[in-house]
VMD Tcl script that draws the C-alpha trace (Angstrom):
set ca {
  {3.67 -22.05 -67.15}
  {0.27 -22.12 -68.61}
  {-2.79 -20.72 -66.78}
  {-3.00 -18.87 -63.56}
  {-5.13 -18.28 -60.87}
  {-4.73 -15.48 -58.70}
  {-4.20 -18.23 -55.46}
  {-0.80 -19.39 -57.80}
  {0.51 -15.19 -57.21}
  {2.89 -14.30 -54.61}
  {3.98 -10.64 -53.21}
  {7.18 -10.83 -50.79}
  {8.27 -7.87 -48.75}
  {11.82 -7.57 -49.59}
  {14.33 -5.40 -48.34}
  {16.07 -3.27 -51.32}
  {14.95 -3.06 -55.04}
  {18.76 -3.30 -55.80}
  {19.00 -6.88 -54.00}
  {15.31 -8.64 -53.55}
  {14.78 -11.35 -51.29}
  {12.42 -13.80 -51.62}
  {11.59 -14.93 -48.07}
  {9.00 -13.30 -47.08}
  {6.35 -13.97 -48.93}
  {2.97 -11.56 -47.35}
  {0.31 -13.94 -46.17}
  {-2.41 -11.40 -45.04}
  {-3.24 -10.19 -49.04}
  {-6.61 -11.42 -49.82}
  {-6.67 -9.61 -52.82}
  {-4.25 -7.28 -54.72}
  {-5.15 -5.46 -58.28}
  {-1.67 -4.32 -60.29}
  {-2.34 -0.85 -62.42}
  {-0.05 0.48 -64.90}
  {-0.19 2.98 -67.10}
  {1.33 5.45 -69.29}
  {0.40 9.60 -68.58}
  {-0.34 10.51 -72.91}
  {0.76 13.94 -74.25}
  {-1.30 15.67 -77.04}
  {0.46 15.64 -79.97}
  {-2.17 16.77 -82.58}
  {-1.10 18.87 -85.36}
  {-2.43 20.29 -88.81}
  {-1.75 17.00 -90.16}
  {-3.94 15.12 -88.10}
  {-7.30 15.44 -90.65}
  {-9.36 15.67 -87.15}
  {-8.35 13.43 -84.90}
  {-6.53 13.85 -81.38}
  {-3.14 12.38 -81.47}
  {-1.43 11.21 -78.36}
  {1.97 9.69 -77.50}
  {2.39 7.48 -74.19}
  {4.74 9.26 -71.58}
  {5.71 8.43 -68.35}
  {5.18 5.35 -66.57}
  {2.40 5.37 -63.48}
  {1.55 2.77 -61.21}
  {-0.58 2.16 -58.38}
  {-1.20 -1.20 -56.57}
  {-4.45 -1.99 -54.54}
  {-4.56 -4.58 -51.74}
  {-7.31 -6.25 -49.76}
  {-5.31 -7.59 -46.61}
  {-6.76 -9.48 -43.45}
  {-7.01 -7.32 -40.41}
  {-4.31 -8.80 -38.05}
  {-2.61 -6.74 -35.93}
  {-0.44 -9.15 -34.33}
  {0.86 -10.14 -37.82}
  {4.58 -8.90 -38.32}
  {3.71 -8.26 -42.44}
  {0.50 -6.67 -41.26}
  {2.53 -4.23 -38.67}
  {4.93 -3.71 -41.40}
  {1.98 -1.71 -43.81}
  {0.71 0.10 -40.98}
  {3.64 1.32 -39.88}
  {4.71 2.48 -42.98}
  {1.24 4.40 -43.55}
  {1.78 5.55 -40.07}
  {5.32 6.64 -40.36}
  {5.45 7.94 -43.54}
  {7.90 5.10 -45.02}
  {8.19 2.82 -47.67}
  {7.49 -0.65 -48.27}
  {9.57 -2.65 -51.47}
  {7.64 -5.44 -52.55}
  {8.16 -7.92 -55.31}
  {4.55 -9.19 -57.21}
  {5.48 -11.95 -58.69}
  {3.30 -14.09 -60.83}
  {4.37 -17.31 -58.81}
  {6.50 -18.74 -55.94}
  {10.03 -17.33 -56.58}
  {10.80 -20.23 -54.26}
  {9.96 -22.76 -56.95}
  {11.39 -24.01 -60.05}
  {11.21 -21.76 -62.82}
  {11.11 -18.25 -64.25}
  {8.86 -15.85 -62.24}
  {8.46 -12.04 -63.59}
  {6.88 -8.82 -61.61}
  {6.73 -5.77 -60.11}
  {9.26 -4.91 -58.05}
  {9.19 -1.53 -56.59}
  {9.28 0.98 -53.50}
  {6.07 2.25 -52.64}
  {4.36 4.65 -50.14}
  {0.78 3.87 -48.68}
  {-1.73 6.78 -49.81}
  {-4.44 4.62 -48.44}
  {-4.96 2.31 -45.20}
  {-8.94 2.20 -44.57}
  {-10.46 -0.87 -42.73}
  {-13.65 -2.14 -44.15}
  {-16.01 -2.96 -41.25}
  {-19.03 -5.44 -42.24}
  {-21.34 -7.03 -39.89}
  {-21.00 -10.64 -41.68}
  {-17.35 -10.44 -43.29}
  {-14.01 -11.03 -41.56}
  {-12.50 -7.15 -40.85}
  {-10.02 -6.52 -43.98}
  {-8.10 -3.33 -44.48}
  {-7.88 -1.60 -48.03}
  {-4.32 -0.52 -48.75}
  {-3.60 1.80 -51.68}
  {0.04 2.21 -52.78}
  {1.80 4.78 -54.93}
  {5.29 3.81 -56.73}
  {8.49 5.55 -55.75}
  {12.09 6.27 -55.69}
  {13.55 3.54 -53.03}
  {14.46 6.14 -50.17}
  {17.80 4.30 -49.23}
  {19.56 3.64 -53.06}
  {17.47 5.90 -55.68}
  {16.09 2.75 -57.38}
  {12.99 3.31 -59.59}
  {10.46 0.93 -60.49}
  {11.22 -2.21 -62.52}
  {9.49 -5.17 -64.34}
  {11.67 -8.06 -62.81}
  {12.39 -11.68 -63.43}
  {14.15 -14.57 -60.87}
  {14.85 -18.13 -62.33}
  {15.07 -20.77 -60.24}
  {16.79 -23.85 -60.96}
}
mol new
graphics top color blue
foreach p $ca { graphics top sphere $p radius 0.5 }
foreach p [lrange $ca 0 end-1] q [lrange $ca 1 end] { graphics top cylinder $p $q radius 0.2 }
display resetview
Protein backbone atom coordinates (compact mmCIF):
# COMPACT_ATOMS: atom_id res chain seq x y z
CA UNK A 1 0.00 0.00 0.00
CA UNK A 2 2.83 2.15 1.01
CA UNK A 3 2.36 5.79 2.14
CA UNK A 4 -0.77 7.71 2.72
CA UNK A 5 -2.04 10.95 2.63
CA UNK A 6 -5.02 11.86 4.37
CA UNK A 7 -6.73 12.95 0.60
CA UNK A 8 -6.12 8.77 -0.19
CA UNK A 9 -8.87 8.16 3.25
CA UNK A 10 -12.41 7.50 2.75
CA UNK A 11 -15.47 7.48 5.43
CA UNK A 12 -18.85 5.97 3.88
CA UNK A 13 -22.13 6.23 5.69
CA UNK A 14 -23.33 2.78 5.69
CA UNK A 15 -26.39 1.38 6.84
CA UNK A 16 -25.75 -1.53 9.59
CA UNK A 17 -22.39 -2.48 11.29
CA UNK A 18 -23.57 -6.14 10.72
CA UNK A 19 -23.69 -5.60 6.75
CA UNK A 20 -21.54 -2.29 5.56
CA UNK A 21 -21.99 -0.82 2.36
CA UNK A 22 -19.61 0.91 0.60
CA UNK A 23 -21.52 3.39 -1.58
CA UNK A 24 -21.66 6.20 -0.02
CA UNK A 25 -18.66 7.48 0.46
CA UNK A 26 -19.18 11.31 2.65
CA UNK A 27 -17.85 14.08 0.47
CA UNK A 28 -18.40 17.11 2.84
CA UNK A 29 -15.35 15.82 5.53
CA UNK A 30 -12.61 18.24 5.22
CA UNK A 31 -10.94 16.84 7.97
CA UNK A 32 -11.56 13.92 10.40
CA UNK A 33 -9.06 12.95 13.50
CA UNK A 34 -9.64 8.98 14.71
CA UNK A 35 -9.01 8.64 18.77
CA UNK A 36 -8.72 5.47 20.51
CA UNK A 37 -7.91 4.58 23.62
CA UNK A 38 -7.92 2.28 26.43
CA UNK A 39 -9.63 3.65 30.15
CA UNK A 40 -6.26 2.10 32.64
CA UNK A 41 -7.09 0.65 36.10
CA UNK A 42 -4.58 1.06 39.03
CA UNK A 43 -3.15 -1.96 39.77
CA UNK A 44 -0.27 -0.99 42.17
CA UNK A 45 0.55 -3.23 44.92
CA UNK A 46 3.34 -3.79 47.68
CA UNK A 47 5.34 -5.23 45.03
CA UNK A 48 5.54 -2.40 42.92
CA UNK A 49 9.05 -0.81 44.67
CA UNK A 50 7.25 2.76 43.96
CA UNK A 51 5.87 2.94 40.93
CA UNK A 52 2.08 3.22 39.76
CA UNK A 53 1.06 0.19 37.89
CA UNK A 54 -1.75 0.27 35.43
CA UNK A 55 -3.49 -2.28 33.17
CA UNK A 56 -5.42 -1.04 29.88
CA UNK A 57 -9.30 -1.63 30.20
CA UNK A 58 -11.97 -0.83 28.12
CA UNK A 59 -11.89 0.38 24.74
CA UNK A 60 -12.94 4.35 24.10
CA UNK A 61 -13.27 6.12 21.03
CA UNK A 62 -14.20 9.36 19.80
CA UNK A 63 -13.99 10.66 16.16
CA UNK A 64 -13.66 14.44 15.23
CA UNK A 65 -14.78 15.85 11.86
CA UNK A 66 -14.32 19.13 10.06
CA UNK A 67 -17.23 18.98 7.37
CA UNK A 68 -18.25 21.75 4.74
CA UNK A 69 -21.34 23.64 5.67
CA UNK A 70 -23.92 22.47 3.03
CA UNK A 71 -27.21 22.20 3.89
CA UNK A 72 -28.58 21.04 0.75
CA UNK A 73 -26.12 18.09 0.88
CA UNK A 74 -28.03 14.71 1.60
CA UNK A 75 -24.65 13.37 3.80
CA UNK A 76 -24.61 16.80 5.36
CA UNK A 77 -28.58 16.52 6.35
CA UNK A 78 -27.83 13.09 7.42
CA UNK A 79 -25.29 14.47 10.60
CA UNK A 80 -27.58 17.11 11.45
CA UNK A 81 -30.35 15.23 11.71
CA UNK A 82 -28.91 12.77 13.71
CA UNK A 83 -27.52 15.55 16.24
CA UNK A 84 -30.94 16.94 15.97
CA UNK A 85 -32.88 13.81 16.50
CA UNK A 86 -30.97 12.12 18.81
CA UNK A 87 -29.91 9.13 16.34
CA UNK A 88 -27.10 7.40 15.15
CA UNK A 89 -24.94 7.51 12.29
CA UNK A 90 -22.68 3.99 11.26
CA UNK A 91 -19.80 4.95 9.39
CA UNK A 92 -16.94 2.95 8.02
CA UNK A 93 -13.20 5.01 8.11
CA UNK A 94 -11.42 3.31 5.96
CA UNK A 95 -7.84 3.97 5.11
CA UNK A 96 -8.69 3.93 1.25
CA UNK A 97 -11.41 3.50 -1.44
CA UNK A 98 -13.19 0.23 -0.48
CA UNK A 99 -14.25 0.62 -4.11
CA UNK A 100 -10.75 -0.17 -5.33
CA UNK A 101 -8.56 -3.06 -5.60
CA UNK A 102 -7.19 -4.21 -2.50
CA UNK A 103 -7.40 -4.68 1.25
CA UNK A 104 -8.79 -1.61 3.10
CA UNK A 105 -9.03 -1.76 7.15
CA UNK A 106 -11.06 0.76 9.66
CA UNK A 107 -13.34 1.82 11.95
CA UNK A 108 -16.52 0.76 11.59
CA UNK A 109 -18.95 1.73 14.19
CA UNK A 110 -22.38 3.37 15.37
CA UNK A 111 -21.97 6.63 16.74
CA UNK A 112 -24.01 9.50 18.33
CA UNK A 113 -23.09 13.28 17.67
CA UNK A 114 -22.11 14.99 21.16
CA UNK A 115 -21.01 17.91 19.11
CA UNK A 116 -22.37 19.90 15.92
CA UNK A 117 -20.86 23.63 16.23
CA UNK A 118 -20.35 25.72 12.99
CA UNK A 119 -17.18 27.65 12.85
CA UNK A 120 -17.97 31.13 11.44
CA UNK A 121 -14.74 33.08 10.01
CA UNK A 122 -14.82 36.18 8.07
CA UNK A 123 -12.19 34.79 5.34
CA UNK A 124 -12.80 30.85 5.51
CA UNK A 125 -15.56 28.85 3.81
CA UNK A 126 -18.36 28.12 6.87
CA UNK A 127 -17.39 24.42 8.17
CA UNK A 128 -19.19 22.68 10.98
CA UNK A 129 -17.21 20.75 13.81
CA UNK A 130 -18.81 17.39 14.48
CA UNK A 131 -17.79 15.38 17.55
CA UNK A 132 -18.89 11.72 17.73
CA UNK A 133 -19.07 9.23 20.58
CA UNK A 134 -19.00 5.27 19.78
CA UNK A 135 -22.02 3.12 20.51
CA UNK A 136 -24.11 0.10 20.56
CA UNK A 137 -25.84 0.09 16.86
CA UNK A 138 -29.53 0.91 18.08
CA UNK A 139 -31.18 -1.55 15.51
CA UNK A 140 -28.80 -5.06 15.99
CA UNK A 141 -26.62 -4.52 19.35
CA UNK A 142 -23.39 -4.36 17.29
CA UNK A 143 -20.36 -2.82 19.09
CA UNK A 144 -17.49 -1.24 17.64
CA UNK A 145 -15.05 -3.09 15.36
CA UNK A 146 -11.64 -2.70 13.58
CA UNK A 147 -12.77 -3.91 10.01
CA UNK A 148 -11.23 -5.03 6.79
CA UNK A 149 -12.96 -5.36 2.93
CA UNK A 150 -10.78 -6.90 0.07
CA UNK A 151 -11.48 -6.14 -3.14
CA UNK A 152 -10.56 -8.14 -6.00
Amino acid sequence: MGARTGLDLVTYLADSVGTPVYDNPVGVIKDESIGLSKSLADVTDRRSDGWRLQKPTLKEGTVTITMTYDPDDADYQEFQEAFFNDTQVVLFLADGDATETGTWYGLLAAFEISNFGKERQMEDGVVIDVELVLNLETSSNLAPRWHSVTVA
